[in-house]
C-alpha positions as CSV (number, residue, x, y, z in Angstrom):
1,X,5.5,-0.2,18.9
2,X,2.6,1.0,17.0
3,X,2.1,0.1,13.3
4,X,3.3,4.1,12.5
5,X,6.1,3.6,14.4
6,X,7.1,0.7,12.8
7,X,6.6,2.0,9.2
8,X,8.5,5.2,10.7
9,X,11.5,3.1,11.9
10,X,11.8,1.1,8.8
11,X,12.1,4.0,7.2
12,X,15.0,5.3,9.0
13,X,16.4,2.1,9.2
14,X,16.6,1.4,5.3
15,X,15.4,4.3,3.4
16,X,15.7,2.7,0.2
17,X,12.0,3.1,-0.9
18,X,12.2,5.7,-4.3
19,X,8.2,5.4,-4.5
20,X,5.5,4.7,-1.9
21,X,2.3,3.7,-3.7
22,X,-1.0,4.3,-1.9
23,X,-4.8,4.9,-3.2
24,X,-7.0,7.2,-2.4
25,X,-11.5,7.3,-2.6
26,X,-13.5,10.2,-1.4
27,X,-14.5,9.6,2.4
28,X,-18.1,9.6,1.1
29,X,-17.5,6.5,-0.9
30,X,-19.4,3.8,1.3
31,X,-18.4,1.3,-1.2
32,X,-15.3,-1.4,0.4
33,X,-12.4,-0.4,-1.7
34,X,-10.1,-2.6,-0.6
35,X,-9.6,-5.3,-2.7
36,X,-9.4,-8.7,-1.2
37,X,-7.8,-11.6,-2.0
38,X,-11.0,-13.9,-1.0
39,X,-13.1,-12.2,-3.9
40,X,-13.5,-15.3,-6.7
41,X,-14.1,-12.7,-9.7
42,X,-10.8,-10.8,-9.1
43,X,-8.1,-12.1,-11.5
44,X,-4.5,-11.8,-10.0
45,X,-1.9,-10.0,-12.2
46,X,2.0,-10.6,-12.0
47,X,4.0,-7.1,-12.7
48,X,7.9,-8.6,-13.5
49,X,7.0,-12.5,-13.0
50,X,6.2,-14.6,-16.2
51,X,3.9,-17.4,-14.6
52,X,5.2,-19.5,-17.2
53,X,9.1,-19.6,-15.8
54,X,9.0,-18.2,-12.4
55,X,7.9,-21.1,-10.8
56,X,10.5,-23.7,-12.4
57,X,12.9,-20.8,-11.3
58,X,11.6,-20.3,-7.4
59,X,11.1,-23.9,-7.3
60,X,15.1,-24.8,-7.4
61,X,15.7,-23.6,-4.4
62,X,12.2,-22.8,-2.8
63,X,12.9,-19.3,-2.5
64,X,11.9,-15.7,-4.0
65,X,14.5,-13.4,-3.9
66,X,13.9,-9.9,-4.2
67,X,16.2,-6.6,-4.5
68,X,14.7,-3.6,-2.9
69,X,17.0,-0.5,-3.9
70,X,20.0,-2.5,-2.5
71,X,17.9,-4.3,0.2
72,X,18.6,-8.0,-0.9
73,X,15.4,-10.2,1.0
74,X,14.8,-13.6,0.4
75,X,11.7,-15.2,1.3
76,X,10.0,-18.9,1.5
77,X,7.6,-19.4,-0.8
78,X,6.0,-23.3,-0.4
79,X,5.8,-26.2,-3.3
80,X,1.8,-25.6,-3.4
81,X,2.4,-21.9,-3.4
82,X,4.5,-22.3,-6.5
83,X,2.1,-24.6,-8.3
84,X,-0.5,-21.7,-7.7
85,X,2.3,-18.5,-9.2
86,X,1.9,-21.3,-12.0
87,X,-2.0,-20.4,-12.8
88,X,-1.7,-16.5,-12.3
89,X,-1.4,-16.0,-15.7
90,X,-3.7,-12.5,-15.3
91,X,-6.8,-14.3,-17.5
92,X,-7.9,-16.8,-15.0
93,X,-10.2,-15.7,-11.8
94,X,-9.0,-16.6,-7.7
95,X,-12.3,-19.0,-8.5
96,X,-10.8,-20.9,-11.5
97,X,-7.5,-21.3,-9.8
98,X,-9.2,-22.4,-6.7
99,X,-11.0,-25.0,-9.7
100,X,-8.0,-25.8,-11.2
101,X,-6.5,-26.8,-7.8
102,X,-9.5,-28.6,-6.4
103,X,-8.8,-31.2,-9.9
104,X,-5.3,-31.1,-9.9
105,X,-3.7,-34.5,-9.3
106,X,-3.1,-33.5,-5.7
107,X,-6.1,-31.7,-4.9
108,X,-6.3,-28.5,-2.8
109,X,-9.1,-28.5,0.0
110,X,-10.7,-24.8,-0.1
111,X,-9.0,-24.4,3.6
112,X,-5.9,-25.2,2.0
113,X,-6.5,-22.7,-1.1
114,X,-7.2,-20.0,1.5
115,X,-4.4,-20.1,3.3
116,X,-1.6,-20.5,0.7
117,X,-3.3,-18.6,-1.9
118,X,-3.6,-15.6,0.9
119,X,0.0,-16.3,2.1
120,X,1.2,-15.9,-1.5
121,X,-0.7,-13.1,-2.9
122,X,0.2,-11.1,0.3
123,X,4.3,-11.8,-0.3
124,X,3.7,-10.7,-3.6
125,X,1.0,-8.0,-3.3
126,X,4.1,-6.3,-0.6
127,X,6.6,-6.5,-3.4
128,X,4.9,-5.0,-6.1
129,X,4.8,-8.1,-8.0
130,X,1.4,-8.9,-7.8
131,X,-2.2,-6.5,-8.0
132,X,-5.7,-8.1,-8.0
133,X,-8.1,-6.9,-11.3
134,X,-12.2,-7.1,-12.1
């Protein structure tokens, strides 16, 4: 099924979506405006999550639960991944958590960052909880 068809299906299938959220730059624009999780000077932003208490609070049971109009989801989110919500407090950069990590008392290997750093801003990014900010 193509990635249309999918989107189309889920549609149908739920429906529950009250706003669809999507950005828009003139076709001459030959700037990338996509904003990627691998740019160091981007800070990431929680919308709804207080970095302070949602990681004591995903951490009990290792989940992030998430109600979507009526569409109750749960999803995995990892120990490190929490540790990382931890840092998003909207002031620091993807480079000074990646710092943070690299001295914390169980370091994270850039690889490591990468991936769970990626992994987690992509859950939140899909739920609305998360946006990346020069």
């Amino acid at each position: 099924m193509s990635w249309i068809d999918r989107c189309a299906f889920a549609e149908l299938l739920t429906g529950n979506l009250k706003t669809h959220v999507f950005y828009v730059v003139k076709s001459s624009n030959p700037s990338e405006t996509i904003a990627g999780a691998t740019d160091e000077d981007l800070r990431p932003v929680l919308m709804g999550l207080d970095p302070a208490t949602a990681p004591a609070a995903l951490g009990a049971k290792g989940q992030l639960a998430a109600d979507l109009d009526g569409l109750k989801l749960s999803f995995p989110v990892s120990g490190r991944a929490i540790e990382l919500l931890a840092l998003m407090d909207g002031h620091r950069t993807i480079g000074a958590i990646r710092q943070a990590m690299a001295s914390h008392a169980h370091p994270m290997n850039q690889q490591e960052f990468d991936q769970t750093f990626a992994q987690l801003f992509t859950l939140l990014n899909g739920l609305n909880l998360a946006f990346l900010k020069k």
